[in-house]
Structure formats: C-alpha cells, structure tokens
C-alpha positions in Angstrom: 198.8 171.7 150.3 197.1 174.1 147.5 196.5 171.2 145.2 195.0 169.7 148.1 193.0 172.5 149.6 191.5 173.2 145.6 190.6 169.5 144.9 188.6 169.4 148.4 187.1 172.5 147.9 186.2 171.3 144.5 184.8 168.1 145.7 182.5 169.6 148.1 181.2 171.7 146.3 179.9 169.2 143.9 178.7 167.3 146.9 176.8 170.3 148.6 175.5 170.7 145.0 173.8 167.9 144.5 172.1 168.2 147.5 167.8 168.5 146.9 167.1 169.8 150.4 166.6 173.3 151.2 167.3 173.2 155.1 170.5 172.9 157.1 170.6 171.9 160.3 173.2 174.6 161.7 175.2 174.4 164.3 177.4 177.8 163.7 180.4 175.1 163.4 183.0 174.3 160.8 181.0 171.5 159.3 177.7 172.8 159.1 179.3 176.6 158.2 181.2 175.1 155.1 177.6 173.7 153.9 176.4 177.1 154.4 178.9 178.8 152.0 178.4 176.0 149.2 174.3 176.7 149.4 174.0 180.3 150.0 172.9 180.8 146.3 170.5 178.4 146.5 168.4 180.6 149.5 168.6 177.9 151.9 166.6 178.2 155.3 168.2 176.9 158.6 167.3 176.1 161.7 169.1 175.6 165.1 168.1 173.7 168.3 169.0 175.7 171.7 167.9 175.2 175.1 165.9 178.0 177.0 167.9 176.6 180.7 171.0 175.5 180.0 174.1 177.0 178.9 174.6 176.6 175.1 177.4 178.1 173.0 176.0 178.1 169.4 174.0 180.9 169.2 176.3 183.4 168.5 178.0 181.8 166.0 174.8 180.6 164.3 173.8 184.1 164.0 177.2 185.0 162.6 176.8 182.3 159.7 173.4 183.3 159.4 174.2 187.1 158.8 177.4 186.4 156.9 175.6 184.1 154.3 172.0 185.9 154.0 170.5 182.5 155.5 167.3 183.2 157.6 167.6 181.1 160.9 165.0 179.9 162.9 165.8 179.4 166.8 163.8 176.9 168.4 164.3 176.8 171.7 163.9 174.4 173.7 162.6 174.0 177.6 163.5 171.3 179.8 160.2 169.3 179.7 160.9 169.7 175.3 164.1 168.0 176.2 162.7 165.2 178.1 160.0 164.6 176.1 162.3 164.8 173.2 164.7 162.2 174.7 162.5 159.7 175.0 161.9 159.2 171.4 165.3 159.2 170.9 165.5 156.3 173.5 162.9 154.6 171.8 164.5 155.3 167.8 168.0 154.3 169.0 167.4 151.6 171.4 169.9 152.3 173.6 170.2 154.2 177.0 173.4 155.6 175.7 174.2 159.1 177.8 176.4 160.3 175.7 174.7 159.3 172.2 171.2 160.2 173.9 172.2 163.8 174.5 173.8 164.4 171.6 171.0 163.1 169.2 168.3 164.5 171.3 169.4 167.8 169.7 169.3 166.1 166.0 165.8 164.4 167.0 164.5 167.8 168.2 166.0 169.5 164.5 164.1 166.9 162.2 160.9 167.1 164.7 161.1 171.0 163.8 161.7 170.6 160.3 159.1 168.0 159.7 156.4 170.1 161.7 157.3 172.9 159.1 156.8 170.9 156.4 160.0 170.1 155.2 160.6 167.3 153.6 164.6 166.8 154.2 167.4 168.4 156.2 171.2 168.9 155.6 173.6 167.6 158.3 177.5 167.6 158.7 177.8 164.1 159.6 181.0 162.4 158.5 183.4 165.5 158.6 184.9 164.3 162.4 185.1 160.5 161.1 187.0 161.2 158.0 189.3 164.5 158.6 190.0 163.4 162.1 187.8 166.1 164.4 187.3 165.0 167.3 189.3 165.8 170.5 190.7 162.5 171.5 192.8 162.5 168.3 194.4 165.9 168.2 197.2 164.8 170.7 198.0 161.2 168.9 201.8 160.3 167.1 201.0 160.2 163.5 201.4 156.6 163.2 198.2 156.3 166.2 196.5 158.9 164.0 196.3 156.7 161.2 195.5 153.8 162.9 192.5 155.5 164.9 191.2 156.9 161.8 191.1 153.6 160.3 189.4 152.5 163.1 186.5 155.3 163.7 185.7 155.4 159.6 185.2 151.4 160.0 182.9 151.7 163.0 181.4 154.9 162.1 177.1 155.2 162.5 175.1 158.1 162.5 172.1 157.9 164.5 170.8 160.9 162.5 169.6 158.5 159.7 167.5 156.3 162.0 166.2 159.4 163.4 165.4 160.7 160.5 163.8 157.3 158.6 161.5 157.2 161.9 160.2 160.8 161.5 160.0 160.3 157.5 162.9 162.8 156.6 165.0 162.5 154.2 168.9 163.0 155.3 171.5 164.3 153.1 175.2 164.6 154.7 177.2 165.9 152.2 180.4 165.1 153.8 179.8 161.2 153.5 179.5 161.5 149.6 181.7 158.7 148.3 183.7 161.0 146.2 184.5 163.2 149.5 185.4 160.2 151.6 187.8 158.8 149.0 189.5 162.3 148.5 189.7 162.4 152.7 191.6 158.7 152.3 194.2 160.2 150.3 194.9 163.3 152.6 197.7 162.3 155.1 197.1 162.4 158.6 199.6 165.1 159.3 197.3 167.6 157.1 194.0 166.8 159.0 195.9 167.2 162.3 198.3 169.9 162.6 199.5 172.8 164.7 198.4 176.4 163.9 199.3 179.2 165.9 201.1 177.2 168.3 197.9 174.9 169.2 196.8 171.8 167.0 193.5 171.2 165.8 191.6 168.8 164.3 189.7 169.0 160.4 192.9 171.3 160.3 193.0 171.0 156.4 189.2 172.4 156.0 190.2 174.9 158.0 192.9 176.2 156.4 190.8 175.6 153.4 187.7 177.8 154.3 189.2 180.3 156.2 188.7 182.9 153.5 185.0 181.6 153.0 183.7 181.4 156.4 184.0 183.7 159.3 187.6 183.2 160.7 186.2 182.6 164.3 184.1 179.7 162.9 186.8 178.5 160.7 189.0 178.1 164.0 186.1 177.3 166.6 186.8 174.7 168.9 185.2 171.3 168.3 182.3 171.5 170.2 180.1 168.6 170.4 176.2 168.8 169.9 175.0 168.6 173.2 177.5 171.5 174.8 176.2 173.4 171.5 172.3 173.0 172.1 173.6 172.9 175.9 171.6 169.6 176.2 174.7 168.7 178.7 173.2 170.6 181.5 171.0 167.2 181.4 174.0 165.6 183.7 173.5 168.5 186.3 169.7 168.0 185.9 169.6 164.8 187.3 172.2 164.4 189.8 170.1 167.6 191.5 166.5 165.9 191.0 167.5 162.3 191.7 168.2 161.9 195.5 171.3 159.7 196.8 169.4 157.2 199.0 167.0 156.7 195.8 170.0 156.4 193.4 171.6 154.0 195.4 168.5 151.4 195.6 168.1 151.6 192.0 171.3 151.0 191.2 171.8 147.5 193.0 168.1 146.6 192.0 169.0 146.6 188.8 172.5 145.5 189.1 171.0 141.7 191.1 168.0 141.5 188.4 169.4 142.3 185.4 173.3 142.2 185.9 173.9 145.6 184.5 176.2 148.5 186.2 174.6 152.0 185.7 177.1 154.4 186.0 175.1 157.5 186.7 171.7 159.3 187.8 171.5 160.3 184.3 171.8 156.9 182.7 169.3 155.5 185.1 166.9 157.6 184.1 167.9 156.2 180.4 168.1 153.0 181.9 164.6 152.9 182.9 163.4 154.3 179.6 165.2 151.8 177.7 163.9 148.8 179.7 160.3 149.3 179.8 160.0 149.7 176.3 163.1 146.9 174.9 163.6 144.8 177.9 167.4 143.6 179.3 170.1 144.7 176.9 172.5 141.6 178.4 173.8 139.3 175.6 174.7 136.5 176.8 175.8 134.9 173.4 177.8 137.7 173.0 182.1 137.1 171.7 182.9 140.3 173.3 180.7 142.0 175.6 180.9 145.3 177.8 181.7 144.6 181.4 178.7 147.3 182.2 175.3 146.3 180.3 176.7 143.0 178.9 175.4 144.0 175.5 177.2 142.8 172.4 180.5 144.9 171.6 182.5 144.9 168.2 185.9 146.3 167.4 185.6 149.5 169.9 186.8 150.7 173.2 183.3 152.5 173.2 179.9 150.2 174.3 177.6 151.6 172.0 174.1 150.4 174.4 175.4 151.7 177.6 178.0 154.8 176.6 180.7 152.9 179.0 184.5 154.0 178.2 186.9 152.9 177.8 186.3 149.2 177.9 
C-alpha cells in the first residue's frame, strides 16, 4: 500500500504540475482539495459556486481548504433567478433535459461563467477522480468481483459535460485527474484499495484518502461524497418546482406531451427541462434507435443510465 500511496502521490503531482491555469474550481472536496495542496505554491486563486436560497454544504469546507492552503476564494453566490437563468444555457450546451446532469453542471456552467467574466482564461476541475478510483456512492456496497466490473463499465462510458461547457464559453479545461499517466496508474490499483472499510464504514477514492490524509484537512480527507448540486445546494431546484408547478397543470402537461411526442416526464422539474429542451432542439425520440430508453425514446448505449432524459435504472 506505501509503494502505492508514493507512486500516486508522485503521479499527481506531475499532473497538477503541468497544469497552465491559475484557477480551481473548488468544491472543499477530496478531489478538488488534493489539487489544492499540489498548486499552493504556485498562488492559485479559486472560486466556489453557492446558492443564496438553498441549503449547500460546501462552504465551510471551502473556507477550510482555502485558509489551510493560503488560496484566496471567491464566493459567488448565487440567487434563484441566477440559477434559472443559468440552467438554461446549460440546457441549451448539453442538449438534454437531463435533471440530474442539469443540476449538477448548472453549478460548473455558473463556475466557468464566473471565471470567464473575471478574465480568466482556464479553470482546474476534479473530473475523472469518481470514474477511475471508484467514488461514487452506488459502488461502495458492491462484492469485489461487481466492483471491477462496474468500474470497467463507468471509465468506458465516462463524459464530462464540463468540457462542452467550457468549449461554449471559450475556457480552457484542465482535469488533472484524467491525465493519461494518472488513469493508467488508477488501472493498476485493485479494487479492494479504492474501496475499503475505514473506521468501521467503507468509502470510496479510499486509496487517496489514505494517501492525503496528512496533506489535506483530515475532515476533507474523509468527507462524504457529496455530489455538486447538494454542494452548491442547486438540489433545492426539485423542491422549487414541485411547490411553483401546480398538480392540475402538471398533470395536463404531462399526457400532452406523452400523446404528441411519446415521451414519459417523470417530474415537475424535468418538465420544466423538458420544455426548455424542446423549444430549442425539437423531439429527443429516436426511432432508429438499437436500444432506446423506455422514457424519452432517445438512443441508449451500454448504460442502465439514459443520458437525454436522467431515467434510472432502465
């Protein structure tokens, strides 16, 4: 595990190295905390996206990585009508009405916006770290042998909407964790070191924790995954709409669009994607499709995840 834990640390380092920006988008998690350490002597700025009316939970420990590395942060928070201005681009980048993708990269949308209004050039992200040492929730639980095999799977399926959002602003995006040199080094770790039990509770991206523990605030270092939009506290957007979006109106919309253009919206919020989506791209149905989701119809490869539509399983 030391030979390990010195070779990664090596590797990234070199990776976070050879990055030319000079701002991180920072989160106050593991991924974006690690980049932190690697650039403090470069006197890196940051920036972090929170919403002034929802609940978010990165503050704190964006101020902690902040302090701890001598990184000034800039807050920009965010109000609602930000938000749903905001998420409309995104609609209109991605060119899909997924919920789940739409408030997550609302918040990345919102971080470039900032940094390109403040005349930066590029941005630092931690994409890549959950794909390739296993981070995200739905994998901590797995046998070893369905831990493999899922990895396999996200890492050959794996997108990052960040770098469309970023080509349509005209920022540059460097993600040091999908260097080539990182992800080979991540192959070669076995699964039972990127998900592992620690103090009676397993986490994910458990071998860069135990790896940056002494680097990074320990509370960081063990933070739960948290995805960007309970972060940013974009995931208030679900309340928002099932409180401003009556029933009666709902329901009409719903099996409108489900006779006209054969797709099942699932929520207030999605209709309200839905709606976006349409007006500016037309039906997502494909009807020439091999495999298709049994939601929006649209074209689905190799995944139990409908990347248009956000429908899951399927």
């Amino acid at each position: 595990m030391e030979d390990v834990s010195k070779k990664l640390y090596q590797i990234l380092e070199e990776s976070c190295n050879s990055c030319k920006s000079n701002m991180i988008s920072l989160s106050g998690g593991l991924d974006s905390s690690i980049i932190a350490h690697f650039l403090k002597g470069k006197n890196p700025k940051a920036v972090a996206i929170i919403s002034e009316d929802f609940v978010s939970t990165d503050l704190t420990y964006c101020q902690m990585i902040s302090k701890e590395m001598g990184i000034p942060l800039s807050i920009y928070n965010v109000s609602t009508s930000t938000i749903l201005e905001a998420i409309e681009n995104t609609i209109k980048i991605l060119k899909n009405f997924n919920d789940i993708e739409i408030r997550n990269n609302v918040v990345m949308y919102l971080a470039i916006k900032w940094a390109k209004e403040n005349n930066q050039k590029s941005i630092i992200t931690g994409d890549g770290a959950d794909e390739i040492f296993a981070g995200y929730n739905f994998l901590v639980n797995k046998s070893e042998k369905e831990l493999e095999d899922e990895i396999k799977r996200v890492c050959s399926i794996m997108h990052f909407p960040t770098q469309k959002i970023g080509k349509a602003l005209g920022i540059e995006i460097e993600s040091p964790f999908l260097n080539q040199k990182v992800i080979e080094l991540a192959n070669q770790i076995p699964v039972k070191l990127k998900v592992k039990e620690e103090n009676n509770k397993r986490y994910g991206k458990w071998i860069l924790r135990k790896t940056f523990e002494k680097h990074i605030p320990f509370q960081i270092a063990w933070r739960r995954k948290s995805p960007m939009q309970e972060g940013a506290g974009t995931s208030g957007l679900t309340n928002l709409f099932e409180s401003i979006i009556n029933e009666e109106s709902y329901v009409e919309k719903k099996l409108t669009v489900e006779k006209e253009d054969e797709v099942v919206i699932r929520s207030r919020e999605s209709m309200h994607y839905y709606e976006i989506f349409k007006k500016k791209y037309g039906s997502p149905v494909n009807r020439n499709a091999e495999n298709s989701c049994p939601y929006c119809k649209h074209e689905v490869k190799n995944s139990k995840f409908c990347r248009m539509c956000g429908a899951f399983p399927i």
